[in-house]
VEXLUMKE-982696 format. One record per residue: z, x, y of N, C-alpha, C, O in turn; residue number from 1. Coordinates in nm, 2 decimals. Layout:
<lolums>
{lolum {Z, X, Y}, {Z, X, Y}, {Z, X, Y}, {Z, X, Y}, NUM};
...
</lolums>
This chain:
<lolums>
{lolum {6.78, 12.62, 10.04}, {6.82, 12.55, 10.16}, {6.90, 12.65, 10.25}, {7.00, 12.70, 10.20}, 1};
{lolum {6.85, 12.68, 10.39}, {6.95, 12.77, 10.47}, {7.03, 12.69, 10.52}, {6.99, 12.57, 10.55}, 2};
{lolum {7.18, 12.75, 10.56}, {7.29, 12.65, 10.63}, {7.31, 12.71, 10.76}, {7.33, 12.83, 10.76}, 3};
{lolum {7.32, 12.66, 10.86}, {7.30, 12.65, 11.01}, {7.46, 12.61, 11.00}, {7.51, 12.57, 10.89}, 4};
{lolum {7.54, 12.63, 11.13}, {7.69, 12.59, 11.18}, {7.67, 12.52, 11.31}, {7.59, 12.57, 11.39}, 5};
{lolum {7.77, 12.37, 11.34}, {7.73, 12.32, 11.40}, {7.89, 12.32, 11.53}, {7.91, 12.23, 11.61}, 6};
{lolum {7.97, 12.44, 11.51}, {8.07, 12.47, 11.58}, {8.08, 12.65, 11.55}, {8.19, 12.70, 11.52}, 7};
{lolum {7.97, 12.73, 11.56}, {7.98, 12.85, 11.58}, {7.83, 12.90, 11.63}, {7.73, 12.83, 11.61}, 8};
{lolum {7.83, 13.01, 11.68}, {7.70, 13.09, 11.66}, {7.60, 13.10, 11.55}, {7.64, 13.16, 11.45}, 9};
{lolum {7.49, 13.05, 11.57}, {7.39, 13.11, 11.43}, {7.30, 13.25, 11.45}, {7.27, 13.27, 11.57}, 10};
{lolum {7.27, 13.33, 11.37}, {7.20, 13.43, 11.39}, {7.09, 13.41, 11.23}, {7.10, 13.35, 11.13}, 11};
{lolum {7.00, 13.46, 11.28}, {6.83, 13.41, 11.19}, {6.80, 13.57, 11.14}, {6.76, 13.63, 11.24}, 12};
{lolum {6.81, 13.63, 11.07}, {6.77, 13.77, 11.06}, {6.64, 13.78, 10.94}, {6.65, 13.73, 10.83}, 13};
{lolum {6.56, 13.83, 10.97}, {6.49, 13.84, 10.91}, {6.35, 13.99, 10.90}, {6.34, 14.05, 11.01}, 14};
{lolum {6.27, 14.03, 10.78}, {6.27, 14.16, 10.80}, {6.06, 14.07, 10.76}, {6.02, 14.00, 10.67}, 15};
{lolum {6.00, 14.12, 10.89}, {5.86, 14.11, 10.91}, {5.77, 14.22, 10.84}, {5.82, 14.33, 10.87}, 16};
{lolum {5.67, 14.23, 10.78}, {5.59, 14.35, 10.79}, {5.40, 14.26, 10.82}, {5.33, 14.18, 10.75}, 17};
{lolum {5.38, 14.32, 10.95}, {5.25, 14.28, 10.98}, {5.15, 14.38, 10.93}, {5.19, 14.48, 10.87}, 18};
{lolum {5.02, 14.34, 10.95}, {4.95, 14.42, 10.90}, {4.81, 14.39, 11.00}, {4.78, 14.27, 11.02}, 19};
{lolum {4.73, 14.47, 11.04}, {4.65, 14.41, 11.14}, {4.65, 14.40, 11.28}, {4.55, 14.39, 11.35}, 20};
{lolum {4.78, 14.40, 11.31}, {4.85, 14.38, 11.46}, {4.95, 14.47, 11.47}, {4.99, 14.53, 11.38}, 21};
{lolum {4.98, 14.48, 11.60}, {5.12, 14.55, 11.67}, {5.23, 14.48, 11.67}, {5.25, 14.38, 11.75}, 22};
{lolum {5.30, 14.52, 11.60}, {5.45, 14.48, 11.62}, {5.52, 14.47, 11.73}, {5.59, 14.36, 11.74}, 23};
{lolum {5.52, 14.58, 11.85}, {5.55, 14.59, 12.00}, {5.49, 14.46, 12.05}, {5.58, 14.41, 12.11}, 24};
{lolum {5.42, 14.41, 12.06}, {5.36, 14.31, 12.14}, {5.41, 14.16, 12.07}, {5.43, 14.07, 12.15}, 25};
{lolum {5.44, 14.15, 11.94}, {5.49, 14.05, 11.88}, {5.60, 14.01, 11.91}, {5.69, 14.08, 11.96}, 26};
{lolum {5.62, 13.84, 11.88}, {5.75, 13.81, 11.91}, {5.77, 13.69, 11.79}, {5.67, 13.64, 11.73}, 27};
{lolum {5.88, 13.66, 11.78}, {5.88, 13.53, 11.68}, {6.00, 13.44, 11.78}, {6.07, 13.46, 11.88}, 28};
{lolum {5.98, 13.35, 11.70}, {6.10, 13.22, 11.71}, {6.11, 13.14, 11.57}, {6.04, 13.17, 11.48}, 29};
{lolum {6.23, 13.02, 11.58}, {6.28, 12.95, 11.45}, {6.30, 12.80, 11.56}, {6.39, 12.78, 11.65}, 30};
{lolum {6.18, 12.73, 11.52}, {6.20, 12.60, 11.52}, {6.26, 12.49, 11.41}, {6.21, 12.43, 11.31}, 31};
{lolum {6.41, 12.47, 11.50}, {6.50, 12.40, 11.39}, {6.43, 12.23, 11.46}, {6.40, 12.23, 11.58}, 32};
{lolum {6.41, 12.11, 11.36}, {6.33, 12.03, 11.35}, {6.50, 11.92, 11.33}, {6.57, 11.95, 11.23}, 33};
{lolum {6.52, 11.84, 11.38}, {6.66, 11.77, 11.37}, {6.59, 11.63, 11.36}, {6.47, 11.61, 11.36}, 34};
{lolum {6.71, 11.53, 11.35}, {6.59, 11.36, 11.38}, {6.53, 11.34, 11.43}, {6.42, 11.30, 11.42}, 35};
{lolum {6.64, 11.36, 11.56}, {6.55, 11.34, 11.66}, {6.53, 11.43, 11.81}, {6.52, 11.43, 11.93}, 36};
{lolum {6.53, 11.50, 11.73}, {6.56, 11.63, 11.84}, {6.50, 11.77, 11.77}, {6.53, 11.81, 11.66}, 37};
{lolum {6.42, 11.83, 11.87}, {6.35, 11.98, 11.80}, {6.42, 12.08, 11.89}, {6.46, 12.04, 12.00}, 38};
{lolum {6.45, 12.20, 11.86}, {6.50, 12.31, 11.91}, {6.42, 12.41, 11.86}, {6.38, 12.42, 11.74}, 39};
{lolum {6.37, 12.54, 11.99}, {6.26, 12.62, 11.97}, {6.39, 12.76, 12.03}, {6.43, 12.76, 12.15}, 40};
{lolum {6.44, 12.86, 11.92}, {6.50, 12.99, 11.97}, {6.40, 13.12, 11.95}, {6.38, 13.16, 11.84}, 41};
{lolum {6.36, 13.18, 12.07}, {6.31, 13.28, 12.06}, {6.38, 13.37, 12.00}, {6.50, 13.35, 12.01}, 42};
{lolum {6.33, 13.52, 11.92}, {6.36, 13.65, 11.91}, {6.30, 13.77, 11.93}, {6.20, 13.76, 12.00}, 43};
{lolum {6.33, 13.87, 11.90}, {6.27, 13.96, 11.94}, {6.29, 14.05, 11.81}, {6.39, 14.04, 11.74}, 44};
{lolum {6.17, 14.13, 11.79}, {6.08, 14.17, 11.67}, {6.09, 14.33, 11.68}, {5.98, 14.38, 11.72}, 45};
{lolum {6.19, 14.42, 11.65}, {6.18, 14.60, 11.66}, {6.04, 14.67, 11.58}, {5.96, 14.61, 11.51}, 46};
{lolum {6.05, 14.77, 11.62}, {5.94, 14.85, 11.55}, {5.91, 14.89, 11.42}, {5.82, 14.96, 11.37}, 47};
{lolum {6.07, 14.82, 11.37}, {6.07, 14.88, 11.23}, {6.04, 14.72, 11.16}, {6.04, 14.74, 11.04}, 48};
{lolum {6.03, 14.60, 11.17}, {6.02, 14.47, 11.19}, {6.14, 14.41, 11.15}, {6.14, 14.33, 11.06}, 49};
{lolum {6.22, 14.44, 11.20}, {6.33, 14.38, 11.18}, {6.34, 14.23, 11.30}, {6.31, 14.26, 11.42}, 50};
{lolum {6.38, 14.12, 11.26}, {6.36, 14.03, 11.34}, {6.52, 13.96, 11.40}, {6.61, 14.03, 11.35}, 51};
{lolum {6.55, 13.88, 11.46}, {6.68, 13.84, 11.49}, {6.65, 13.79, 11.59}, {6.61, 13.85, 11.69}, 52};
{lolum {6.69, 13.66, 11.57}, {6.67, 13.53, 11.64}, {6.87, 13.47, 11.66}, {6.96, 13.43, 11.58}, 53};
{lolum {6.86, 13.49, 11.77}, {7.03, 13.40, 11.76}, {7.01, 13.30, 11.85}, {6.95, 13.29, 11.96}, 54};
{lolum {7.11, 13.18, 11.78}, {7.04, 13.05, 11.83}, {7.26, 13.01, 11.86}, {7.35, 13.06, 11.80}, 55};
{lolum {7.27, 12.91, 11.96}, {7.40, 12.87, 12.01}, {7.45, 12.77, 11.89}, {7.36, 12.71, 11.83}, 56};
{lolum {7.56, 12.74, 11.87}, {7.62, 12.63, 11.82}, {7.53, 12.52, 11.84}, {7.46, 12.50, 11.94}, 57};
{lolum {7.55, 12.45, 11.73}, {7.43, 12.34, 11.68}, {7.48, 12.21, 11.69}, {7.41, 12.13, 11.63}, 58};
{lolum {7.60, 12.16, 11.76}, {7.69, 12.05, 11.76}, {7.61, 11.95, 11.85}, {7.65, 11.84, 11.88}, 59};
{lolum {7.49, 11.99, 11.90}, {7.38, 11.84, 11.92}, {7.30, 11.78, 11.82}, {7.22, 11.69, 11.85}, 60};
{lolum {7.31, 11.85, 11.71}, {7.27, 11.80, 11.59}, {7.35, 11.70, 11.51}, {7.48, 11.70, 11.52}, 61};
{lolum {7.28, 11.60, 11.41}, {7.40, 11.50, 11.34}, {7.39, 11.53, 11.19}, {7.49, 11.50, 11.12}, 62};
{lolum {7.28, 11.59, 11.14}, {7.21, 11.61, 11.02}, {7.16, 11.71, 11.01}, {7.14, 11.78, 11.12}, 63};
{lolum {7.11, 11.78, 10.87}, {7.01, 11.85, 10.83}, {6.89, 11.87, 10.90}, {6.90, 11.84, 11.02}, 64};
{lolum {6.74, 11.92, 10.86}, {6.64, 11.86, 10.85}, {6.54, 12.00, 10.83}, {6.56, 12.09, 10.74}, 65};
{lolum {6.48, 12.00, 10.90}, {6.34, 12.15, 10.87}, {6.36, 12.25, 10.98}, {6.41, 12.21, 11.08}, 66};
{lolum {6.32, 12.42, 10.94}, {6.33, 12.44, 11.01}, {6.21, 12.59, 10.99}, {6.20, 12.66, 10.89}, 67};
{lolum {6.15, 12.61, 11.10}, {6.06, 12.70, 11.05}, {6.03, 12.86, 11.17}, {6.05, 12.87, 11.29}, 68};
{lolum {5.98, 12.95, 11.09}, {5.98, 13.08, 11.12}, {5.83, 13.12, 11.24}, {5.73, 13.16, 11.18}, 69};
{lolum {5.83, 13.11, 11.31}, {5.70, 13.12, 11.38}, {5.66, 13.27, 11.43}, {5.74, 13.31, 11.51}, 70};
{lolum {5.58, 13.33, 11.40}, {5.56, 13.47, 11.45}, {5.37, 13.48, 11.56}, {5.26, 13.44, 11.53}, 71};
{lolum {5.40, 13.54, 11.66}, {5.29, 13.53, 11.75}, {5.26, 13.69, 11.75}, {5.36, 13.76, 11.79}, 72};
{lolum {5.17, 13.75, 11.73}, {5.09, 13.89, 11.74}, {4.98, 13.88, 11.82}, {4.94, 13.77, 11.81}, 73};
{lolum {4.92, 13.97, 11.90}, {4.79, 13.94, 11.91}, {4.71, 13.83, 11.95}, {4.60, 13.82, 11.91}, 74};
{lolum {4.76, 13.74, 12.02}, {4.74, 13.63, 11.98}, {4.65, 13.50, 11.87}, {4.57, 13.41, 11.87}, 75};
{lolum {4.75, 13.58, 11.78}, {4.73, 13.51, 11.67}, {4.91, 13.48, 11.60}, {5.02, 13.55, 11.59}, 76};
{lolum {4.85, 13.31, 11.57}, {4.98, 13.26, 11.50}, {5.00, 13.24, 11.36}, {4.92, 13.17, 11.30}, 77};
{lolum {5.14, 13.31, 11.30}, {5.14, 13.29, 11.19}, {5.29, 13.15, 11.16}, {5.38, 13.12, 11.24}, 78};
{lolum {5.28, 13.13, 11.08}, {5.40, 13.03, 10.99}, {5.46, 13.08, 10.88}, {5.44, 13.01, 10.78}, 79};
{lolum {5.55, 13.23, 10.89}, {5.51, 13.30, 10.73}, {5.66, 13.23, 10.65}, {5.68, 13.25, 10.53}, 80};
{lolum {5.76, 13.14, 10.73}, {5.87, 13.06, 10.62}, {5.87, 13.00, 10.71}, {5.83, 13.02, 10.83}, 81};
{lolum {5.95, 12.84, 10.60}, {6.02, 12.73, 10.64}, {6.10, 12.66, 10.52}, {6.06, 12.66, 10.40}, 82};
{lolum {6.21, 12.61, 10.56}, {6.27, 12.57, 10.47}, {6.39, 12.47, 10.57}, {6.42, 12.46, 10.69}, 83};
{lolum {6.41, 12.41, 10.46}, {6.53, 12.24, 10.49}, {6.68, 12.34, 10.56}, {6.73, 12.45, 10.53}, 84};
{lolum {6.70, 12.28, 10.61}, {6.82, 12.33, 10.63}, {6.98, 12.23, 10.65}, {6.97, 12.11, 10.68}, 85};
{lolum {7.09, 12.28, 10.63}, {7.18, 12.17, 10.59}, {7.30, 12.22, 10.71}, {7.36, 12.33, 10.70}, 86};
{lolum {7.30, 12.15, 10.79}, {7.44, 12.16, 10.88}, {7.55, 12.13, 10.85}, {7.58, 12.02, 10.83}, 87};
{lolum {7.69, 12.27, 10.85}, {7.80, 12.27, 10.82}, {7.86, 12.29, 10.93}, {7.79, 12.33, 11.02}, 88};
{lolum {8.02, 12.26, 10.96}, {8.12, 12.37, 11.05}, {8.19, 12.44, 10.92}, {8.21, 12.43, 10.80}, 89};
{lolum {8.20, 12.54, 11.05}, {8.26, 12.70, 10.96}, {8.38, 12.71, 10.95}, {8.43, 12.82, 10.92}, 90};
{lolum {8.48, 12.58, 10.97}, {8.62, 12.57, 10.96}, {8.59, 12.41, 10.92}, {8.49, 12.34, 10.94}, 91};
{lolum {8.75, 12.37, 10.84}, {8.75, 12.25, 10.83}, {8.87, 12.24, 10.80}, {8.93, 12.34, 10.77}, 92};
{lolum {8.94, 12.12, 10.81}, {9.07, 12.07, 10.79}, {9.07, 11.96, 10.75}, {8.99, 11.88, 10.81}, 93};
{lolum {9.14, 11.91, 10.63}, {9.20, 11.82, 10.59}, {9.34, 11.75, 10.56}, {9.41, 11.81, 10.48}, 94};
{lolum {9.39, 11.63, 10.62}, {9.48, 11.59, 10.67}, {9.49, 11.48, 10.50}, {9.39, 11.43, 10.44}, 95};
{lolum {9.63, 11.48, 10.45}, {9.64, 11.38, 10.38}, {9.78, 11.32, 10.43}, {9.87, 11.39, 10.47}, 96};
{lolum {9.80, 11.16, 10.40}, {9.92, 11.16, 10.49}, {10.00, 11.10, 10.41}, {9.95, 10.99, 10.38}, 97};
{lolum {10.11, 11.12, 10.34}, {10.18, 11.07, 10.23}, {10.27, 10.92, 10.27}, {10.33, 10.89, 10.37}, 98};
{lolum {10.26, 10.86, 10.15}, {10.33, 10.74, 10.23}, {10.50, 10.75, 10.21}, {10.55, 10.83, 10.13}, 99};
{lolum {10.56, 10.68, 10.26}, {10.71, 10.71, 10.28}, {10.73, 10.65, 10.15}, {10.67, 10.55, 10.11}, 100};
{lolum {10.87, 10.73, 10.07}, {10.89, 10.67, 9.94}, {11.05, 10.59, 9.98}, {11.11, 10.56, 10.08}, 101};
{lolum {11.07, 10.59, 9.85}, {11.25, 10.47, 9.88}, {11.35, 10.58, 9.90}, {11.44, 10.56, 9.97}, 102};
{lolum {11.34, 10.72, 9.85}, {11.44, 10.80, 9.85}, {11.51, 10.84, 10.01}, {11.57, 10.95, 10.04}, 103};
{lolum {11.48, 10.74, 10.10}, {11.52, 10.82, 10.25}, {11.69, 10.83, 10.27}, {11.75, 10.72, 10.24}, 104};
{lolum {11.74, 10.90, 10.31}, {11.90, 10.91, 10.30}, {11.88, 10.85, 10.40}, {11.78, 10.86, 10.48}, 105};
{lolum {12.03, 10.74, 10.40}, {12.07, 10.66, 10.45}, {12.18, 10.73, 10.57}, {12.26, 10.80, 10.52}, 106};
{lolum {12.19, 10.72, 10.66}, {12.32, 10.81, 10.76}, {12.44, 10.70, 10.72}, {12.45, 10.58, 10.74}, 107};
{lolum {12.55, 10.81, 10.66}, {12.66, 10.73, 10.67}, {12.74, 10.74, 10.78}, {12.76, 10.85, 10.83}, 108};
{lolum {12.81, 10.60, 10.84}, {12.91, 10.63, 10.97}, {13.03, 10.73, 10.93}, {13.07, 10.73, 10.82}, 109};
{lolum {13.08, 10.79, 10.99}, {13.17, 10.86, 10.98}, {13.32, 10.77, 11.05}, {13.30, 10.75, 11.17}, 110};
{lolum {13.44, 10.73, 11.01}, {13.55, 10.71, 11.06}, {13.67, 10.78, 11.06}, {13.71, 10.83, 10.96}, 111};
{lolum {13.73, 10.77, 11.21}, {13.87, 10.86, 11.22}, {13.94, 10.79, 11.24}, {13.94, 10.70, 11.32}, 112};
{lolum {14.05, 10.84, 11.11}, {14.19, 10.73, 11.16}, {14.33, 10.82, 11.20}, {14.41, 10.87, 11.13}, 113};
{lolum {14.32, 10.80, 11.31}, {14.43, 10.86, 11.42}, {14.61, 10.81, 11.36}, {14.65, 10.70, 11.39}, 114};
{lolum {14.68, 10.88, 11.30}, {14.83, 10.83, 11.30}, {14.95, 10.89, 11.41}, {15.01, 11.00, 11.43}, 115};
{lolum {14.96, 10.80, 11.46}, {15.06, 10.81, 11.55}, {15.20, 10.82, 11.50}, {15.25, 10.70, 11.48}, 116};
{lolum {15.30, 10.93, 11.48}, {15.44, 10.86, 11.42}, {15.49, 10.81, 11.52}, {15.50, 10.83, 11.64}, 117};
{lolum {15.55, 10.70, 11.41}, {15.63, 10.57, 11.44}, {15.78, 10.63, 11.49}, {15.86, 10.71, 11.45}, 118};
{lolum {15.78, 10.53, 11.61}, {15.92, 10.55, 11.65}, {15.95, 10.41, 11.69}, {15.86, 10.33, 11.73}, 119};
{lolum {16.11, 10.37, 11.68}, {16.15, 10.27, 11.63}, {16.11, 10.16, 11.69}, {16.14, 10.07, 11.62}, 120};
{lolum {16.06, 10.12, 11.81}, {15.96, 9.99, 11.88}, {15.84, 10.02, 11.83}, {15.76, 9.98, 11.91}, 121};
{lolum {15.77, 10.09, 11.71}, {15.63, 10.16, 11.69}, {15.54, 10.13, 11.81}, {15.44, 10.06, 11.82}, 122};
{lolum {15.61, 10.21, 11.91}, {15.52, 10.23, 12.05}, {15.56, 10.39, 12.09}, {15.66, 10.42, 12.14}, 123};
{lolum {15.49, 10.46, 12.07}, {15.52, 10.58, 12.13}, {15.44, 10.64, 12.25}, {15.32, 10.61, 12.25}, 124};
{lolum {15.48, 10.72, 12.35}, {15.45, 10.75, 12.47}, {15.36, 10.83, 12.48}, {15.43, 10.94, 12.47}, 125};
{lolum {15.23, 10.87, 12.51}, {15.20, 10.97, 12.55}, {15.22, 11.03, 12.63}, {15.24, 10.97, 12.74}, 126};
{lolum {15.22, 11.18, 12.63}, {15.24, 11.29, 12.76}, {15.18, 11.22, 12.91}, {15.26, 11.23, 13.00}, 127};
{lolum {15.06, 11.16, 12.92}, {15.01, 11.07, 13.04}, {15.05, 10.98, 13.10}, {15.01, 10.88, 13.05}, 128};
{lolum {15.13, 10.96, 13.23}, {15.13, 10.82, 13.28}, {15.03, 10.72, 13.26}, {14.90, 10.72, 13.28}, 129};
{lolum {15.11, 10.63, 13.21}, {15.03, 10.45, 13.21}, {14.92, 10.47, 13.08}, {14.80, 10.43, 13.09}, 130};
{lolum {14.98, 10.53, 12.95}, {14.89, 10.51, 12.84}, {14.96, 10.50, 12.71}, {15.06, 10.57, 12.68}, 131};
{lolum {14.91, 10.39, 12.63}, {15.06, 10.42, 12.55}, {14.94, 10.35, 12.42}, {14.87, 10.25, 12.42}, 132};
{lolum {14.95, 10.47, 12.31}, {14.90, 10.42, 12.20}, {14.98, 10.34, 12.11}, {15.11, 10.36, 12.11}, 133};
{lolum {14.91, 10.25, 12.02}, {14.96, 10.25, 11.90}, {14.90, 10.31, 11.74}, {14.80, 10.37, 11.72}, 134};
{lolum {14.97, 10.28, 11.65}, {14.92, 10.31, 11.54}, {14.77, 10.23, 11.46}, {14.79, 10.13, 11.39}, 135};
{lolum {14.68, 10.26, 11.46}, {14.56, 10.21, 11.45}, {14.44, 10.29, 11.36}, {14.45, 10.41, 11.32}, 136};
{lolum {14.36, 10.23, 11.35}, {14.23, 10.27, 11.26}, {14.13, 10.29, 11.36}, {14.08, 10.19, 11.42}, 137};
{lolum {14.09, 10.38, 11.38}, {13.97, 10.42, 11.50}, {13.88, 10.41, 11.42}, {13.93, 10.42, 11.31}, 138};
{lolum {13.73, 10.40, 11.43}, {13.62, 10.46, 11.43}, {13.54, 10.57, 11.52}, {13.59, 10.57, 11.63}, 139};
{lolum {13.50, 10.61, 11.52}, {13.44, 10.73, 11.55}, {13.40, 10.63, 11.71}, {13.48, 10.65, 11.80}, 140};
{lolum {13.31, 10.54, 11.73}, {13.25, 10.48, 11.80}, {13.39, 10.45, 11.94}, {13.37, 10.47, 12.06}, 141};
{lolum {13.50, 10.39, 11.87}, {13.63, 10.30, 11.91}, {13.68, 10.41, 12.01}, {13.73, 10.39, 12.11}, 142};
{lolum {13.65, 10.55, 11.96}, {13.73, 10.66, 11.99}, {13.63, 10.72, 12.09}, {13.70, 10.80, 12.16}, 143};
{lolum {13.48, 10.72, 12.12}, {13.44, 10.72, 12.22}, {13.48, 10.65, 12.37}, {13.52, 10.71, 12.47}, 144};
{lolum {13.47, 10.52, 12.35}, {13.49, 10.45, 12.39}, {13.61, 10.42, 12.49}, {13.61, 10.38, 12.61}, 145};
{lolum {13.73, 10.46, 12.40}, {13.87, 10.48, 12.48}, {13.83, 10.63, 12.55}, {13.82, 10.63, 12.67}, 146};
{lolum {13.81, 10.72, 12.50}, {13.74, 10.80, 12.59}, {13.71, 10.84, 12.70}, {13.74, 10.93, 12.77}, 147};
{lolum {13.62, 10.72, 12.71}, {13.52, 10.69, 12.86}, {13.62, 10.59, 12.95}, {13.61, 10.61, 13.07}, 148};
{lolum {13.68, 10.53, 12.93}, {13.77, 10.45, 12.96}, {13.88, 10.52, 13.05}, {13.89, 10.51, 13.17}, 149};
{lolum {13.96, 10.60, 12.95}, {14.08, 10.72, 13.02}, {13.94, 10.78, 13.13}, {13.94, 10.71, 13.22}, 150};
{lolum {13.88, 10.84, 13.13}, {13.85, 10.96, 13.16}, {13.79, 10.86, 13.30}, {13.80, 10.92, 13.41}, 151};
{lolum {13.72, 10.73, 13.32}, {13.73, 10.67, 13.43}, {13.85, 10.59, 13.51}, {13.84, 10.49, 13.58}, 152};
{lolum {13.98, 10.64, 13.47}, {14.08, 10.58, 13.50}, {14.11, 10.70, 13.59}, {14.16, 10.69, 13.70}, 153};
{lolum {14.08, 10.84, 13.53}, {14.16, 10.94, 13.62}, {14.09, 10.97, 13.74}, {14.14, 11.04, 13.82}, 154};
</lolums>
């Protein structure tokens, strides 16, 4: 079975020896035979009979199917091979996608607790006009928040 690519270049090489006829005047082609669809690639035939048929990416094809060797001399026609042939791409990738397991770390919140020393009304002054903390338990969040607050006050 020959394999044909249906996402690269194909090249058909093959080595003729006639007998009876001129080589120079000969030509061949490779009719690839699809479901529903036939494709006819000429080549050209050197003096030493070396043959070479290159045919384009095959991605109008969906399947396999026949495909055969045609040589014209003299005009006379020969059929000297044919064989099934099986369509591949010349790269491939496979994707597997794992499912999520229970082990996912959880984000822990983070909390800051700010101590202010106490002085004897436990109200102490900040360096700022018109702000006066007390002693408290921030979170991280609380402490944004006052934040945005000061910083739209000034």
């Amino acid at each position: 079975m020959y394999t044909l690519y249906s996402d690269k270049n194909n090249i058909f090489e093959c080595d003729i020896q006639l007998e009876g006829a001129s080589l120079s005047q000969a030509f061949a082609r490779v009719i690839v035979e699809g479901d529903n669809l036939n494709l006819v690639f000429k080549g050209d035939i050197t003096t030493d009979g070396n043959c070479r048929i290159e045919m384009p990416r095959l991605n109008m094809l969906k399947e396999g199917g026949e495909m055969k060797l045609e040589v014209i001399a003299d005009d006379m026609y020969f059929n000297p091979w044919n064989s099934e042939f099986e369509l591949k791409k010349s790269k491939n990738i496979t994707v597997e996608v794992k499912k999520p397991t229970s082990n996912i770390i959880k984000e822990n919140k983070a909390t800051v607790k700010v101590k202010v020393p106490q002085t004897k009304n436990h109200t102490k002054k900040v360096h700022s006009p018109k702000r006066t903390i007390r002693e408290s338990n921030f979170t991280k969040n609380d402490l944004k928040q006052l934040l945005l607050k000061l910083r739209s006050r000034d």
